[in-house]
VEXLO-937868 format. One record per residue (C-alpha): x, y, z; residue number from 1. Coordinates in Angstrom, 2 decimals, decimal comma, padded with zeros to 5 digits, m for minus. Layout:
+---------+---------+---------+-----+
|       u |       v |       w | num |
+---------+---------+---------+-----+
|       X |       Y |       Z | NUM |
...
+---------+---------+---------+-----+
//
This chain:
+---------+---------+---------+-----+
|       u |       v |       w | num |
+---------+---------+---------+-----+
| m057,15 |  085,73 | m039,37 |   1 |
| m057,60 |  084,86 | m036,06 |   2 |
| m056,33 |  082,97 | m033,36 |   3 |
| m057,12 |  079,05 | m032,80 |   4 |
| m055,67 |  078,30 | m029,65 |   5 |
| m058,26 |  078,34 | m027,27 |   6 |
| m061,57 |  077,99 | m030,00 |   7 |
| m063,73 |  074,76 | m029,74 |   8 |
| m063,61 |  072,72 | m032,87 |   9 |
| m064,27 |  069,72 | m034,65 |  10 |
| m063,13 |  067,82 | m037,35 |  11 |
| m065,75 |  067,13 | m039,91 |  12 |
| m063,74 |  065,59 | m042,67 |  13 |
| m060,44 |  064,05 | m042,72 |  14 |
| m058,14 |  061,67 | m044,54 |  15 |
| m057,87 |  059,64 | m041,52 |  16 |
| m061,54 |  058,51 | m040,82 |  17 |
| m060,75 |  058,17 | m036,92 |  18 |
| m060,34 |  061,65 | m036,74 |  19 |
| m063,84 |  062,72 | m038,26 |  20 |
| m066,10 |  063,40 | m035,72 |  21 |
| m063,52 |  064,66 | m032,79 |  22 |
| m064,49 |  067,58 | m030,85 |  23 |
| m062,66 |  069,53 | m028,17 |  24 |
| m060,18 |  072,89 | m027,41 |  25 |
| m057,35 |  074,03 | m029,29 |  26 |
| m054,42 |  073,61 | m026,97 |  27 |
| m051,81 |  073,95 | m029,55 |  28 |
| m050,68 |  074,60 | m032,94 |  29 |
| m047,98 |  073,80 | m035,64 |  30 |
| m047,10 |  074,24 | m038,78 |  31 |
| m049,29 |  071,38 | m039,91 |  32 |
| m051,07 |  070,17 | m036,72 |  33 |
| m054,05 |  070,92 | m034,62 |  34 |
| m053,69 |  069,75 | m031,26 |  35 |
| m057,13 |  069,48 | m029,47 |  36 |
| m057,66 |  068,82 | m025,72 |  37 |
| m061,12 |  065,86 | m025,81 |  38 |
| m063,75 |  065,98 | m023,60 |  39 |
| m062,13 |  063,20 | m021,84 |  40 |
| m059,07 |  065,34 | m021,38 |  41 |
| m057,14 |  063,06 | m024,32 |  42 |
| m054,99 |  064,64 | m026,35 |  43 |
| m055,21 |  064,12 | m030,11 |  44 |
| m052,58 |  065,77 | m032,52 |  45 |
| m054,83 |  066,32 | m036,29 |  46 |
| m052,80 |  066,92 | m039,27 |  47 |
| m053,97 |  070,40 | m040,82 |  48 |
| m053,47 |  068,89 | m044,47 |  49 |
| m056,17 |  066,28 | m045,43 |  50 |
| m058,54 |  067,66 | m042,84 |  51 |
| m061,75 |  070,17 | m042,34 |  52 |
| m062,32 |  071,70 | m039,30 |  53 |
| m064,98 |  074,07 | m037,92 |  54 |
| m064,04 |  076,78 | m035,22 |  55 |
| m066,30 |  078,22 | m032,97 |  56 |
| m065,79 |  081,66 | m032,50 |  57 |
| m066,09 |  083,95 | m029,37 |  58 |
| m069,36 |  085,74 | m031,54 |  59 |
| m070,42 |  082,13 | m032,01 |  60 |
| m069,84 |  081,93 | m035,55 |  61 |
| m069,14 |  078,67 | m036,62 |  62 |
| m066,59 |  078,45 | m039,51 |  63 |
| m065,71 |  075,86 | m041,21 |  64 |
| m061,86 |  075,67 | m042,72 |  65 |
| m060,10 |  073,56 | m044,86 |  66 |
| m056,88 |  072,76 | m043,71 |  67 |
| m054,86 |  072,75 | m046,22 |  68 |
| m055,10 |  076,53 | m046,18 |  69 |
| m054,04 |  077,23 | m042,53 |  70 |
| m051,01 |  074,76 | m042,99 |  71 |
| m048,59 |  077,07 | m042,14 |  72 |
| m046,79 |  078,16 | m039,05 |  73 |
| m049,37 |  080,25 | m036,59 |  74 |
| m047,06 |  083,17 | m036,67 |  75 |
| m047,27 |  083,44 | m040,43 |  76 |
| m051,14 |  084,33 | m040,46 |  77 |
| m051,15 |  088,06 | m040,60 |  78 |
| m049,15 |  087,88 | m043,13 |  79 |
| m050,54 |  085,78 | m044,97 |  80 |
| m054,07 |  087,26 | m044,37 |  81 |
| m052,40 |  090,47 | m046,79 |  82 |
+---------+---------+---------+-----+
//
């Protein structure tokens, strides 16, 4: 349970093979997208589903998620988290 705007990541696995490999910031956050901000300043838009990311953390944890359990709206978390 934690917030993802704002944590590095990266996608290490995903349906879409283009996407494997991107790193960058969380700049946003839907229901069933990750939006991160590239080193290059692109934008990319990541579907949650089909996809595993890794978050670094502020205590630089690295953890790695699968998607398909965070695909759900941001401001559902804590409640799922019970």
């Amino acid at each position: 349970m934690h917030e993802l705007i704002g944590l590095n990541a990266s996608v290490v696995r995903s349906a879409c093979r283009n996407n494997e490999g991107m790193k960058g910031c969380v700049i946003d956050e839907t229901k069933g997208t990750i939006v991160l901000e590239l080193p290059d300043g692109e934008e990319k838009r990541i579907p949650k589903k089909s996809s595993v990311f890794v978050f670094s953390v502020p205590s630089g944890l690295k953890l790695e998620v699968d998607g398909n359990e965070i695909a759900f709206r941001p401001e559902d978390r804590p409640k799922k988290a019970r």
